[in-house]
PLY file of the C-alpha trace (Angstrom):
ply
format ascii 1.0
element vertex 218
property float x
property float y
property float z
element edge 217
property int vertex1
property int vertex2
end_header
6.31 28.55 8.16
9.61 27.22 6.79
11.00 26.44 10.45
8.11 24.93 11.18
8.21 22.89 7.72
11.84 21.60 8.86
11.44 20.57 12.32
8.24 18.47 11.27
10.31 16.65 8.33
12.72 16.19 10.97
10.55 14.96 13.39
9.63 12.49 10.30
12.82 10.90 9.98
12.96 10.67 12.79
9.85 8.61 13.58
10.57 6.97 10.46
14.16 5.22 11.08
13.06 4.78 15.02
10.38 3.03 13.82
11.95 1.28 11.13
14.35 -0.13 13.39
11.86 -1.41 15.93
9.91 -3.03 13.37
12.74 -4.34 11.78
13.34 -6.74 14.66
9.68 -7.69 14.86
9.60 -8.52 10.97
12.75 -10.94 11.60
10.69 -12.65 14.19
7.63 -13.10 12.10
8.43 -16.12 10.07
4.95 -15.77 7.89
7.29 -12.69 6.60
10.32 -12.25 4.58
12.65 -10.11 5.49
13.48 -9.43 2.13
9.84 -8.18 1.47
8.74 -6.99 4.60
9.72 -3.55 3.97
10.24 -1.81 0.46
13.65 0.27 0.91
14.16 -1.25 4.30
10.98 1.42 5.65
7.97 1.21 3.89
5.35 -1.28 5.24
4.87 -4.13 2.88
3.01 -7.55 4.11
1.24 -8.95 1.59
3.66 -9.91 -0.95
4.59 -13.35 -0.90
7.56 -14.81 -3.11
6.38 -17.89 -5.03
2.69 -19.80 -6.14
3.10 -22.87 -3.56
2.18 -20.83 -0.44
-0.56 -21.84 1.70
-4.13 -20.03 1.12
-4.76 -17.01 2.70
-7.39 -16.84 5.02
-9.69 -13.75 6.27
-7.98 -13.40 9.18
-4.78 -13.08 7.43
-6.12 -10.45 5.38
-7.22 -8.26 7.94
-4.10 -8.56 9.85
-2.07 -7.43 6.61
-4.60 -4.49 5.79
-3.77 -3.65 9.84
-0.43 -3.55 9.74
-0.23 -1.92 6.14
-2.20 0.87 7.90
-1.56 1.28 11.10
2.49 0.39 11.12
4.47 3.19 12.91
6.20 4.01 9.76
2.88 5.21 8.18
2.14 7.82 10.22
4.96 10.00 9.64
5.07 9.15 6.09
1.44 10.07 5.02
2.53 14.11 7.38
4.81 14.33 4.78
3.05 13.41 1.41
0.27 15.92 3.52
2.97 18.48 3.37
3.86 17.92 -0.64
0.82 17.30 -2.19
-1.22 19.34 -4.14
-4.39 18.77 -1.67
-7.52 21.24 -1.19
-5.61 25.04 -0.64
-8.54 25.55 1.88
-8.12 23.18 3.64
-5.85 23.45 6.78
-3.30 20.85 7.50
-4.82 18.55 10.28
-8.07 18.30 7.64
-6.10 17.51 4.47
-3.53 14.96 6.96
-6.88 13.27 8.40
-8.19 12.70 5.17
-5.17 11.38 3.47
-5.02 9.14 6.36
-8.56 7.73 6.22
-7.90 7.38 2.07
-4.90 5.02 2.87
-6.52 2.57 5.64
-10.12 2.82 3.89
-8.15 1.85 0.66
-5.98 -0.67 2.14
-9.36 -2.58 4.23
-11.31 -2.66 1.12
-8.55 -3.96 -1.51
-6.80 -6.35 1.40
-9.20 -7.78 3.32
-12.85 -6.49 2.70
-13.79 -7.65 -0.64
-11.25 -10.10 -1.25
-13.01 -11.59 1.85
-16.54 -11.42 -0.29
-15.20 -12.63 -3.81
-12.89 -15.30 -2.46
-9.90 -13.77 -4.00
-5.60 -13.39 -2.57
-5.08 -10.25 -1.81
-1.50 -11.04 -1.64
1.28 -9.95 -4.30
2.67 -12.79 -6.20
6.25 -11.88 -7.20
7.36 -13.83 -10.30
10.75 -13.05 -9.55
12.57 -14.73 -12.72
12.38 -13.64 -16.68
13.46 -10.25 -18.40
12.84 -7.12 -17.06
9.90 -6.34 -18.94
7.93 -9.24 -18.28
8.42 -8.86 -15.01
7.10 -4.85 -15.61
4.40 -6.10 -17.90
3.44 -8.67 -14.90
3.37 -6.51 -12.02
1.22 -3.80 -14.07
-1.46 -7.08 -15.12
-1.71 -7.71 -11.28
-3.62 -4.98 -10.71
-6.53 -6.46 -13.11
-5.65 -9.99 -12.66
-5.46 -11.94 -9.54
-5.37 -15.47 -7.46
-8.25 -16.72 -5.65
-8.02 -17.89 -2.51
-9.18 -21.65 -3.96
-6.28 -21.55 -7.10
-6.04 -20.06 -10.79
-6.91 -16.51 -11.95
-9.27 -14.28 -11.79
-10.38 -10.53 -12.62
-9.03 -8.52 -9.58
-12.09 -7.31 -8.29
-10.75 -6.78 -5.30
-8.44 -3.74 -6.68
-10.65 -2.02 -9.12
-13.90 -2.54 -7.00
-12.40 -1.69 -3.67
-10.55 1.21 -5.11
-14.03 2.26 -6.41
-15.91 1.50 -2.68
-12.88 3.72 -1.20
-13.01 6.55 -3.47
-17.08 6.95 -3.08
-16.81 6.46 1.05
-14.07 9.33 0.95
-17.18 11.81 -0.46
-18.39 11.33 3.35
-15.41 13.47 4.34
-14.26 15.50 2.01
-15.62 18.89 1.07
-18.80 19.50 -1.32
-16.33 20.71 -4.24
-14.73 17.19 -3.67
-17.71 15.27 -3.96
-18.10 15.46 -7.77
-18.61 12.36 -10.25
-15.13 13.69 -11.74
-13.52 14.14 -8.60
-14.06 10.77 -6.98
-13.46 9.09 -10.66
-9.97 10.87 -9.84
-9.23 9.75 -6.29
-10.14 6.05 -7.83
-8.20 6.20 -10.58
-5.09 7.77 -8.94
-5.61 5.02 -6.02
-5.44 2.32 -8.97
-2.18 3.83 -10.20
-0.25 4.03 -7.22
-1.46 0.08 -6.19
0.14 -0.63 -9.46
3.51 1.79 -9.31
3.65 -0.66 -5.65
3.39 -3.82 -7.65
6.46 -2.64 -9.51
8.00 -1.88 -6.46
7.11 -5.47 -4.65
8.34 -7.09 -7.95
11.81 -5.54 -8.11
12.74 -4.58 -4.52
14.36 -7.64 -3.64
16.86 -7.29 -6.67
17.39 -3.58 -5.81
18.29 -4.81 -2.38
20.53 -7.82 -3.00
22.51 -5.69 -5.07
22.55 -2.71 -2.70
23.88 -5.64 -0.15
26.93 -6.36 -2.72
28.43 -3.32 -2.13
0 1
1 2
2 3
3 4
4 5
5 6
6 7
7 8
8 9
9 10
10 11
11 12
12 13
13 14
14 15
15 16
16 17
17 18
18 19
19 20
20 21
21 22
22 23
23 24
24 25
25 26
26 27
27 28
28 29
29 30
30 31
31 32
32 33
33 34
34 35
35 36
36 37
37 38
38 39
39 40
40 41
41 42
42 43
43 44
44 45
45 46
46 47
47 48
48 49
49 50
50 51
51 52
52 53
53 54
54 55
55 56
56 57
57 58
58 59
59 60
60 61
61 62
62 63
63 64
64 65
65 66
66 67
67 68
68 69
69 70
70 71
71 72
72 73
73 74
74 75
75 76
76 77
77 78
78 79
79 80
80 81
81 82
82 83
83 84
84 85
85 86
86 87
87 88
88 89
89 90
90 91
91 92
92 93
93 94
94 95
95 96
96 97
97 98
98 99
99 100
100 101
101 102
102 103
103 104
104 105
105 106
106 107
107 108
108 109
109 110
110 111
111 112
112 113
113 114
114 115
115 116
116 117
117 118
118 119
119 120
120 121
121 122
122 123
123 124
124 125
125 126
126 127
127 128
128 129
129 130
130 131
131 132
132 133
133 134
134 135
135 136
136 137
137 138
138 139
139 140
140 141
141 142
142 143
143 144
144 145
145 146
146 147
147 148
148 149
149 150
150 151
151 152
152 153
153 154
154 155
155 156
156 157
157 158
158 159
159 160
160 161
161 162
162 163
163 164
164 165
165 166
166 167
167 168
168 169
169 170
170 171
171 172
172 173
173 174
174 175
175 176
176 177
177 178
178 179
179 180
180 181
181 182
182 183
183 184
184 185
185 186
186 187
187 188
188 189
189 190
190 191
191 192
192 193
193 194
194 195
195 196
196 197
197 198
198 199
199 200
200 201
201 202
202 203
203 204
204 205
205 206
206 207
207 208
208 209
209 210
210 211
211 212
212 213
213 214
214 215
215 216
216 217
């Protein structure tokens, strides 16, 4: 089990910095991207943060192109095999069931928040980075943005593109996971720990750029 466990985290890596490297160069030559933001710790996919209010509305299309590449990038795969590996998933569940359904939970999450019901409410499903004042405004704004957004015609909004399409995710997963899973309390979970980590990535959208020009100093 434990050899097996190693050569599949090496495999990761792998896939991970072959991948990050090939879609490093495609990034560069996307100029609707920054390069600064177009991956969090120069690996993780990240397209729908934009730096600034003056950017041009986004459209449906655009949304669905970002909740495609937010799920589908190369980088993804490898990285969701090995959260599978060290989470805390269903212990009855073999590995190929609890990878599949961590799988469908990420691109199911990301189509409803990103594109899907932003396209219905009018809303941006984009992240705003403020990128200027103290450190915990900046905190206290990334947390906000996962209750408060920008529509798509100006000014804010509730985000009901997070909490409701969190929600539709969380009750669509009940189609494939197991009967034990399908519990008011357990999908009020897989919402509410979807919510969290959308808003631990806001922090991370917010502050990457600093972490990386100062990683670049040195």
């Amino acid at each position: 089990m434990m050899r097996r466990l190693a050569r599949f985290v090496t495999a990761a890596v792998i896939l991970v910095l072959g991948a990050s490297a090939a879609r490093a160069a495609d990034d560069a030559a996307d100029p609707t991207i920054g390069t600064s933001n177009a991956r969090l710790f120069g690996v993780l996919p990240n397209y729908t943060t934009v730096d600034g209010t003056r950017v041009p509305n986004q459209t449906t299309h655009e949304s669905f192109r970002a909740a495609a590449l937010g799920s589908f990038d190369p980088v993804v795969f490898p990285f969701i095999g090995v959260m599978t590996l060290v989470g805390n998933g269903d212990a009855n569940a073999n590995y190929e069931t609890r990878y599949s359904r961590a799988f469908a939970d990420n691109a199911i999450g990301n189509f409803m928040t990103t594109a899907i019901v932003p396209s219905l409410t009018n809303e941006d499903s984009r992240y705003f980075r403020r990128g200027e004042g103290g450190v915990f405004s900046r905190l206290a704004y990334a947390a906000s943005r996962s209750v408060v957004t920008r529509r798509r015609s100006g000014g804010a909004s509730f985000n009901i593109s997070e909490i409701g399409g969190t929600a539709a995710a969380a009750g669509l997963s009940n189609i494939y996971y197991s009967p034990a899973d399908r519990t008011v309390g357990a999908t009020l979970t897989r919402w509410g720990t979807q919510v969290m980590w959308d808003t631990v990535s806001n922090e991370l959208k917010e502050f990457w750029p600093d972490i990386h020009a100062k990683l670049h100093r040195h």
